[in-house]
C-alpha positions in Angstrom: 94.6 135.3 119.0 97.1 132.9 118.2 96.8 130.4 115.0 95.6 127.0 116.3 97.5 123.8 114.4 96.4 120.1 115.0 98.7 117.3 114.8 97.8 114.2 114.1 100.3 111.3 114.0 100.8 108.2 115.6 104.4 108.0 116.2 104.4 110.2 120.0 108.1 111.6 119.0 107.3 113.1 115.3 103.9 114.5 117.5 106.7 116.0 119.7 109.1 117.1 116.9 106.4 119.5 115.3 105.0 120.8 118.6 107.8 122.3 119.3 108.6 123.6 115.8 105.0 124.8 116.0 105.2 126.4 119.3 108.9 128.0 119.1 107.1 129.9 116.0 104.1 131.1 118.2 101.7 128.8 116.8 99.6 126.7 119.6 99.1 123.2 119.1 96.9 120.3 119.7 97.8 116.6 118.9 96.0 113.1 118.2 97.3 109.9 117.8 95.3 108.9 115.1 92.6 110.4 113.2 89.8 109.5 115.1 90.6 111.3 118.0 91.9 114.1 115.3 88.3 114.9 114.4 87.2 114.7 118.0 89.3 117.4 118.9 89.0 119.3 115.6 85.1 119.5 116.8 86.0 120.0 120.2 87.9 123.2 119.1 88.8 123.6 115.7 92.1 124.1 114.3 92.9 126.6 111.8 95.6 124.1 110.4 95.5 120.4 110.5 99.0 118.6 110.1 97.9 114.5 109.4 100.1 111.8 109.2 98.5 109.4 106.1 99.4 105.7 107.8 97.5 105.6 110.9 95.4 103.2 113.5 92.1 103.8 113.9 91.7 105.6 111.1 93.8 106.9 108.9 95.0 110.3 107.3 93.2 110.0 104.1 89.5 109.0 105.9 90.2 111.9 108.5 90.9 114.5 105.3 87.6 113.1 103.7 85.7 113.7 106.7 87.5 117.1 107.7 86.8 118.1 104.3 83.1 116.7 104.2 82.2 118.4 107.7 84.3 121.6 107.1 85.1 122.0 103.6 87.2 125.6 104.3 89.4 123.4 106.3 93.2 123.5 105.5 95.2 120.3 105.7 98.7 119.5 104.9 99.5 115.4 104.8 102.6 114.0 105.7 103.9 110.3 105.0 107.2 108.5 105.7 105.6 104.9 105.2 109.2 105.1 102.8 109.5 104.1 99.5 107.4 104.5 96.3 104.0 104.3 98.4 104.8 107.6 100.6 103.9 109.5 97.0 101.4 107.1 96.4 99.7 108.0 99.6 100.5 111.6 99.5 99.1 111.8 96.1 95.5 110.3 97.1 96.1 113.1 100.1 96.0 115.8 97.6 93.5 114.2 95.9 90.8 113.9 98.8 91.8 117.7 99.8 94.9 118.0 101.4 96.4 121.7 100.3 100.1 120.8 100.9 101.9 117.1 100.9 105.3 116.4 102.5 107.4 112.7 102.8 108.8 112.6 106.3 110.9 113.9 107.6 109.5 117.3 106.1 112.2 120.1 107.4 110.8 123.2 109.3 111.3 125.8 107.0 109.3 123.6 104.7 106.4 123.1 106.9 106.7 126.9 108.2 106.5 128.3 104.9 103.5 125.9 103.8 101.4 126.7 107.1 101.8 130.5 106.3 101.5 129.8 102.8 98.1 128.4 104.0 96.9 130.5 106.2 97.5 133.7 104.0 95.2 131.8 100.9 91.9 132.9 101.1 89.5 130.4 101.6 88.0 127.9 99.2 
């Protein structure tokens, strides 16, 4: 059964980037544009790793990690934030904070985000 990874991100080509880094590394993957229709699909068929972008419309990565982690609190979520400057580890830091496991500024490399979803998925859970 192959390990289900959500993407969440408003900016279409960064979904696009880490599809395909996802999927050339066996994982299959389901993107959002924002994190309302994150947690629709997340309930729709849950994920076993959620990837959320922090600066979103609709609502945003921190409220969709508070309500990931509020509905499904074994959920495993790793933030990522390129809004650039001192305020990407501002926002990255409330991420951990409200429950996200692993934080990345954009553009996070592959072999970083590879080695922090199996990092992930090899912790037991919480």
């Amino acid at each position: 059964m192959a390990v289900r990874v959500l993407v969440a991100d408003d900016n279409a080509q960064m979904r696009e980037v880490l599809r395909l880094i996802l999927e050339r590394e066996g994982y299959e993957v389901d993107e959002a544009p924002n994190g309302e229709v994150a947690l629709q699909r997340f309930r729709e068929k849950p994920a076993d790793i959620v990837v959320t972008d922090i600066l979103m419309p609709e609502k945003d990565g921190i409220q969709t990690i508070m309500e990931l982690w509020r509905d499904y609190p074994h959920v495993k979520v790793i933030a990522i934030s390129g809004s650039g400057g001192p305020e990407t580890e501002t926002h990255l830091q409330y991420a951990r904070l409200f429950g996200a496991m692993k934080t990345f500024p954009k553009p996070v490399s592959r072999s970083e985000l590879i080695s922090a979803i199996e990092e992930l998925l090899a912790a037991p859970a919480q």
